[in-house]
N, C-alpha and C positions, 0 to 999 in steps of 0.2 A: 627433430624438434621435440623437445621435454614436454610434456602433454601437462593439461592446467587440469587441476582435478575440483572438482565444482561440486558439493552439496548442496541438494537443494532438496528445501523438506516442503511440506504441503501441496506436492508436486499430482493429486490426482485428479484435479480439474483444475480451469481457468489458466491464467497466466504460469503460474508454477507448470503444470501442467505441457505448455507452450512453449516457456523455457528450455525445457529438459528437452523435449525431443527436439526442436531447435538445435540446440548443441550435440546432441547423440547424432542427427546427421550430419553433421559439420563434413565439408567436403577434404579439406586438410587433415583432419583428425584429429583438431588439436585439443579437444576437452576430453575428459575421461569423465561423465556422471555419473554420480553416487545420489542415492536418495536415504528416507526411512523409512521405505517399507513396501513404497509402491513398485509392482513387477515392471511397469516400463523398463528398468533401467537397473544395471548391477545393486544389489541392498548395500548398507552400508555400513558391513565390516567386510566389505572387497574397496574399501577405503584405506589406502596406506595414509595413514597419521604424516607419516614426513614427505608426502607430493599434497597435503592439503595446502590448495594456492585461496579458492572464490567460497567465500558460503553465502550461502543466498537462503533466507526467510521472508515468513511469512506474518508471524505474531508477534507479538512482547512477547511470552514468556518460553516459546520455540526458541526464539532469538535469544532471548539471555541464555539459556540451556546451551544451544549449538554452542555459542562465541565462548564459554566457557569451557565449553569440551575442547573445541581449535585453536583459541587463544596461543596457549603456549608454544603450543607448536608452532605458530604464524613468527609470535616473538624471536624466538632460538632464529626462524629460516631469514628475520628481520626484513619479509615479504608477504605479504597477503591482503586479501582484499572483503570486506562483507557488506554486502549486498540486500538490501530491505524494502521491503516494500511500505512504502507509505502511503497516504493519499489524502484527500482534500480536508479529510475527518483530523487529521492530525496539523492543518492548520485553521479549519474551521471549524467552530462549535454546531455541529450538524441537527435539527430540531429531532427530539425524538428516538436519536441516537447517542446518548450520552456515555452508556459503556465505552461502545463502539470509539465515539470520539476522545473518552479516558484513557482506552488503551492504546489511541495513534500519538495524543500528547504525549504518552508514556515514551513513546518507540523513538520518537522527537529527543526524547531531552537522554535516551539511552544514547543515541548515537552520535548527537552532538560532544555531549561528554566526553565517549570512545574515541571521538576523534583526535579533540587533542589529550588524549595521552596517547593514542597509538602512530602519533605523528611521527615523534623518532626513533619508529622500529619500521617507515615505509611501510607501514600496514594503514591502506585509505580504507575509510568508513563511505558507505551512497546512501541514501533515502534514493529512493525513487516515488515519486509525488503523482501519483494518477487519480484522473477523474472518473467521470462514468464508463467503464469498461464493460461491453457484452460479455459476461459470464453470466455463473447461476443467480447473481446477487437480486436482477429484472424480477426474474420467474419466483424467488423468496415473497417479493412486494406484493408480484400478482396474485402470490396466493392468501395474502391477509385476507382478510375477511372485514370492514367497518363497525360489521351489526356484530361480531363476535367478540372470540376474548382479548384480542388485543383491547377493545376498549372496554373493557367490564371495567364497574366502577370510579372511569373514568365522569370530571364532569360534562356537559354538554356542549358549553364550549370550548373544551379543551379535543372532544372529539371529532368536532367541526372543523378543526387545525388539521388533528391528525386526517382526515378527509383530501384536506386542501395539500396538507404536505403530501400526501399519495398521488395525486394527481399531478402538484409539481413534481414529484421523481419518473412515473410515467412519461411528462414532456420532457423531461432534462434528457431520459436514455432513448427516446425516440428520436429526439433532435441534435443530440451532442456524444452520442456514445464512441469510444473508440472501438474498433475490433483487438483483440489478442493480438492479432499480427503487427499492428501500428505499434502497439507499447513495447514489443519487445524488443525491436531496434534500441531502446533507451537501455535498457536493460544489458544489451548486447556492450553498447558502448561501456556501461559500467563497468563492467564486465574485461572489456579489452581496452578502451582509454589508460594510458601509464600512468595518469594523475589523473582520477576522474573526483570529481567535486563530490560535497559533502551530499548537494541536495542538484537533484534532476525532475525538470516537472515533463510529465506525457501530453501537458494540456496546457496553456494559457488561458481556458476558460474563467479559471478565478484569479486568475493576477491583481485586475480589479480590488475585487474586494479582499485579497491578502495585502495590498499596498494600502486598502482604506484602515487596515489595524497598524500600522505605524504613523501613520497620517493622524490618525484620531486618537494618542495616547489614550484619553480616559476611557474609549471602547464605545462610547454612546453615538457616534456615527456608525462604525461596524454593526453593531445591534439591527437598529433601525435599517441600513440597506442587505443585513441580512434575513430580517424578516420579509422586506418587501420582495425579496429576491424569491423567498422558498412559498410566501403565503399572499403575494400581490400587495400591491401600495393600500395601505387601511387597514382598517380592523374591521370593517361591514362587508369582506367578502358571503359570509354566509357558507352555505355548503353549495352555491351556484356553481356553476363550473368556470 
């Protein structure tokens, strides 16, 4: 059997991470991984150009880069597949996270796009849509600081938020967090599904409030139960817990 050759970048913690060795122990032997740069796994100019089948990122601008480099090639072999990771940020406006949430809207409307035009060269486009995942992302939160410089200059009740939004991500990854090992199945499927779809969710947690933004065209329901979601119903929570 022709082995699937699979790049996968941002591969040296969490999911990426998981991914890779996932496949590098494959019992059949069917993936060949290539990375950029991390030793887990052969570097990747022990990547033959013409067995590039799967590319799998991690960023916007990883992702524009790779699909640009393998593109062609996918075109000419008029098979391939790329593989991205999304998540909640790239369907919900996340408080406080507004890059972060710029750059998943971004990743959103690259791959939609990719998709159909690369519909008749059988080259499928995935999102894969994950929620709170145990990675490093927890241990980043824990180490903010309230009294520091994330809130210099902030005003007071704007810090008051930023407080409550801390405590809400706290509960969210203590009560709903996936392991690595749970999302990779989805991944897996993407990966090996003949047609696998545009967009894969690891969660059902926010279907809710991803149904409430088509429900409420002008967005002013969304709003509202997304606030109450991240900072509780009201505006007098305080810094209470």
């Amino acid at each position: 059997m022709e082995q699937t050759t699979v790049l996968i970048t941002g591969c040296s913690s969490g999911i990426g991470l998981g991914l890779a060795a996932r496949l590098a122990a494959d019992s059949a032997r069917r993936f060949k991984v290539c990375n950029a740069g991390v030793g887990l796994m052969g570097p990747l100019e022990t990547c033959s150009e013409q067995a590039m089948r799967t590319v799998f990122e991690v960023n916007l601008f990883g992702a524009i880069r790779t699909i640009q480099a393998f593109l062609p090639t996918m075109k000419r072999r008029r098979a391939g597949r790329i593989v991205v990771t999304g998540s909640v940020g790239g369907l919900q406006g996340v408080p406080f996270n507004s890059v972060y949430c710029a750059s998943k809207f971004a990743v959103e409307g690259l791959c939609e796009s990719l998709a159909i035009v690369l519909r008749p060269f059988n080259i499928h486009v995935t999102l894969v849509e994950c929620g709170p995942v145990n990675t490093g992302f927890l241990q980043n939160l824990q180490r903010a600081d309230p009294e520091g410089s994330e809130l210099q200059g902030l005003d007071h009740e704007t810090q008051s938020l930023y407080r409550r939004y801390l405590r809400h991500c706290h509960g969210l990854f203590r009560d709903a967090a996936q392991e690595v090992e749970e999302v990779l199945q989805v991944f897996l499927e993407a990966i090996s599904t003949p047609c696998p779809p545009l967009r894969c969710a690891t969660t059902q947690l926010f279907a809710p409030l991803a149904r409430l933004k088509l429900a409420s065209p002008d967005g002013s329901d969304y709003v509202r139960a997304m606030h109450d979601f991240v900072f509780g119903p009201g505006d007098d929570g305080g810094d209470q817990p």
